[in-house]
N, C-alpha and C positions, 0 to 999 in steps of 0.2 A: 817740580811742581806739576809740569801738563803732562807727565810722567802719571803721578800719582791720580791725580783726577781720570787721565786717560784711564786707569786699571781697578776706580773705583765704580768706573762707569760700566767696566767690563764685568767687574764681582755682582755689581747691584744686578747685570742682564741675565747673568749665569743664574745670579739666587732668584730672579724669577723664573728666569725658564724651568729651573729644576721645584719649583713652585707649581708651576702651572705642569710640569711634567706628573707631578705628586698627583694634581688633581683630575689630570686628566687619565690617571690608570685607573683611579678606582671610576671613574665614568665609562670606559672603556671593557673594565671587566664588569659591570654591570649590563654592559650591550651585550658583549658576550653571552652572558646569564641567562638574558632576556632570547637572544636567538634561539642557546641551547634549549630554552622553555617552549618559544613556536614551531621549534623542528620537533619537538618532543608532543606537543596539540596537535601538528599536523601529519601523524604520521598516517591517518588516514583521510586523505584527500579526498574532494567531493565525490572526483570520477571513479576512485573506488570506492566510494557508499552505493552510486547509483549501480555500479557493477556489481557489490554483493545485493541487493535490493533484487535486481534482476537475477540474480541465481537462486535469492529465497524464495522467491515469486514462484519461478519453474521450477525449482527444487519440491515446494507445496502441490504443484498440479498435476508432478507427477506422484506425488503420496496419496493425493485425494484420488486419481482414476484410477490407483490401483485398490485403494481401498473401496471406492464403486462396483469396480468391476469385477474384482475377483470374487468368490466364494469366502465366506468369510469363517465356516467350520473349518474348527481345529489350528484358528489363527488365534493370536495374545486376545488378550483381553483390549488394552486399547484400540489393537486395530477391529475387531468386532465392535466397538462403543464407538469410533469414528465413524465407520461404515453405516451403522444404523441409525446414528445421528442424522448423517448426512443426505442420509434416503428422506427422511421425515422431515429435513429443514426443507430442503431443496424438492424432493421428488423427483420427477426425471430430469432437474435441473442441473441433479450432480454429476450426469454425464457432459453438461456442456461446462460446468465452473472449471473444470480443470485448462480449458481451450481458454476461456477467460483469462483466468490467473497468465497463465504461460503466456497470451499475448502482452498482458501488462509487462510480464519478466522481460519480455525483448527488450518492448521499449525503454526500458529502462539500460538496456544494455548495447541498443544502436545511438550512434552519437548521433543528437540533433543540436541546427545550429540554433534551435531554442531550449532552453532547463524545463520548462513546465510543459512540454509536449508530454511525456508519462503522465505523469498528472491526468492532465485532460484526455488522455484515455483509459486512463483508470477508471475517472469519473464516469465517461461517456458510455464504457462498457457495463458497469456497475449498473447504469439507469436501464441500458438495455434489458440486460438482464434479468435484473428485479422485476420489469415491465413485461417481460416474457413469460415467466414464472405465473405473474397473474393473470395472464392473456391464455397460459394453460391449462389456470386452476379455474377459469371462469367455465370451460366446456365441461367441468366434472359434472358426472348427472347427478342431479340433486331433486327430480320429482321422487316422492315419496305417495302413499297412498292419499292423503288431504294436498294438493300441490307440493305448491316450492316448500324444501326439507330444506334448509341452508347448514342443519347440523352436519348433514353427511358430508361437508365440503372437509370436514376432519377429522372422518374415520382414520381409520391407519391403512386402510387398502386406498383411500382414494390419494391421502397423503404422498404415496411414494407413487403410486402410479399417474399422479397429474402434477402439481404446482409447488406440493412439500406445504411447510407452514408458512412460510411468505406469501407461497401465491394464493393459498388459500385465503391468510386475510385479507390481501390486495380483492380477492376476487368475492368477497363476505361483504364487504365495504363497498365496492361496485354493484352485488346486487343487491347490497339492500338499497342503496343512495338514487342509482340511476338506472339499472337492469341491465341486462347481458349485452343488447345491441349497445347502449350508448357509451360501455362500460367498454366494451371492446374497441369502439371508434377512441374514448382516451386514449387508451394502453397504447393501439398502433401509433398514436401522436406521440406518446412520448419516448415510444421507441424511434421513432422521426428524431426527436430532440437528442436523444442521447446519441443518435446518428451522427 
């Protein structure tokens, strides 16, 4: 008899363990599942996002300086349509966006022991920048025969050879609001800022 209870006691632990064995594989191959799925999300990890970010970045700055600076006869058509875009957004700006771009590409590709330093100089360069553009298009000469011409500020010659169409309206919007000195004492501040 303490035979039999002893081996009923053994049957009852067996049928559960192989109970809870049952339950526990398909919980098991569900983590499984689950891992195969995060390795599969993660197959690109932060620090290669920010490393291709900084390759597309200088990969851009140098397609835009080449597209500035070359000669653009007898090139495709989009790199003609970039090029003269880019004269007229920027003006002689488009010779420094490329320096721009490519600094941002670093920083995204030097390890800092903070994540939003790119960032923050993306941003800080970006301010400069745009603020420089209009600091350029503010000296375009714009007396005309009756004084101040502020149309001329968007010719196409004065476009590419001062501030592009950024700086021009940056610099359209300072003279008409506050005029050239007080317009330029902004500009320098918030090249300060973006500093």
């Amino acid at each position: 008899m303490a035979r039999q209870s002893g081996n009923a006691t053994k049957k009852k632990v067996n049928t559960r363990n192989t109970a809870q064995g049952r339950k526990a594989a398909p919980a098991q191959g569900a983590r499984r599942v689950e891992a195969r799925a995060d390795d599969t999300a993660h197959i690109i990890d932060a620090r290669t996002r920010r490393d291709i970010t900084g390759v597309v970045f200088i990969l851009l700055a140098v397609v835009l300086m080449l597209c500035a600076a070359l000669p653009t006869e007898g090139d495709g058509v989009v790199t003609t349509a970039i090029a003269s875009g880019v004269h007229l957004v920027f003006g002689v700006g488009c010779y420094v966006l490329p320096f721009v771009l490519a600094a941002v590409g670093i920083t995204f590709l030097v390890r800092f022991e903070r994540e939003r330093v790119p960032l923050r100089v993306a941003i800080g360069l970006g301010i400069i920048f745009v603020a420089l553009l209009g600091l350029i298009a503010l000296f375009t000469p714009v007396t005309g025969l009756n004084g101040d011409n502020l149309e001329l500020l968007f010719s196409q010659t004065a476009l590419v050879s001062h501030g592009g169409y950024i700086g021009a309206g940056i610099a359209w919007a300072g003279l008409m609001l506050f005029g050239q000195v007080i317009s330029c004492v902004i500009l320098v501040g918030v090249i300060v800022i973006g500093v």
